[in-house]
C-alpha positions in Angstrom: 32.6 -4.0 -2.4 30.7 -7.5 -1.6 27.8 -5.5 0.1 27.4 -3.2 -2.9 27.3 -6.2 -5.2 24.9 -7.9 -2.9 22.7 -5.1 -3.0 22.7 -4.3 -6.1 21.6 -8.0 -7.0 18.6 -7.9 -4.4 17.6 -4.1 -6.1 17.8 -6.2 -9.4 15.5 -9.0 -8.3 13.3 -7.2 -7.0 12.8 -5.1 -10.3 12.4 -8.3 -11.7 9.5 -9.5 -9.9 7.8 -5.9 -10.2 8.5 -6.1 -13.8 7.4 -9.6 -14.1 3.9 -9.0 -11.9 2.9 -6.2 -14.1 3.8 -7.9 -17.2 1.6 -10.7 -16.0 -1.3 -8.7 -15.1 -1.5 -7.4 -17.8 -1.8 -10.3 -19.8 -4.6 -11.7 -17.5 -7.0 -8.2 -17.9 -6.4 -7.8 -21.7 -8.9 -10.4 -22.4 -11.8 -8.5 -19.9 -14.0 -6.6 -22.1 -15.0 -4.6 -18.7 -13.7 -4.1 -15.0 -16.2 -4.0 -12.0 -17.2 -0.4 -11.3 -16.3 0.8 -8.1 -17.2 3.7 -6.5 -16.5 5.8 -3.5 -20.1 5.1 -2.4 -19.4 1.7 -2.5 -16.5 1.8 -0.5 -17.0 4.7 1.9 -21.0 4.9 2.1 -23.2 6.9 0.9 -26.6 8.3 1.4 -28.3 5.3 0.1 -25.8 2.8 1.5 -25.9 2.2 5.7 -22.5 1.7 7.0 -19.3 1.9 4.6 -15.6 2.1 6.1 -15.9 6.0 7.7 -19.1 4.9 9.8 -18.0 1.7 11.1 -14.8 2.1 11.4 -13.6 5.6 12.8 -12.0 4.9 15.5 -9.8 2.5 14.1 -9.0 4.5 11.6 -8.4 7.3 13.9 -6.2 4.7 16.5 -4.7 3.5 13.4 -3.3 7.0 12.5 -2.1 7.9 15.7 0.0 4.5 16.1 1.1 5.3 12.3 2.8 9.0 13.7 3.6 8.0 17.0 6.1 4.9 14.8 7.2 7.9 12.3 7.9 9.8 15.3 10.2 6.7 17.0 11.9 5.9 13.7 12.9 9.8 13.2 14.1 10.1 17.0 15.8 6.7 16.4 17.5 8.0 13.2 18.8 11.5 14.5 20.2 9.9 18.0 22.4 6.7 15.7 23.7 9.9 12.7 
């Protein structure tokens, strides 16, 4: 009964905060007449731009990936061996 409480405190805190943060950011851009375009030429290069994140950084990327599915593959051989 103690864990449940306990957890359902920590669930509630945690709303908090989220609730909280957005609240607050809010309030900060309501007074911006205008955000900073972005755009996926910016970010990921385009034929104009030299570079951007899929030129410079493939294989990262790529190694990045496969260390993200070999963990997912871990975590769901660690689950089914524990149940």
């Amino acid at each position: 009964m103690l864990s449940k409480f306990f957890n359902l405190l920590v669930a509630l805190m945690l709303f908090a905060t989220l609730f909280v943060s957005i609240d607050d950011s809010n309030r900060i851009w309501a007074g911006k007449d205008e955000a900073n375009p972005i755009s996926v030429e910016g970010i990921a290069g385009g034929p104009g731009i030299s570079g951007g994140i899929f030129s410079d950084f493939i294989f990262s990327f790529e190694l990045l990936s496969l260390l993200l599915i070999a963990a997912l593959i871990g975590a769901l051989f660690l689950a089914k061996k524990e149940a």
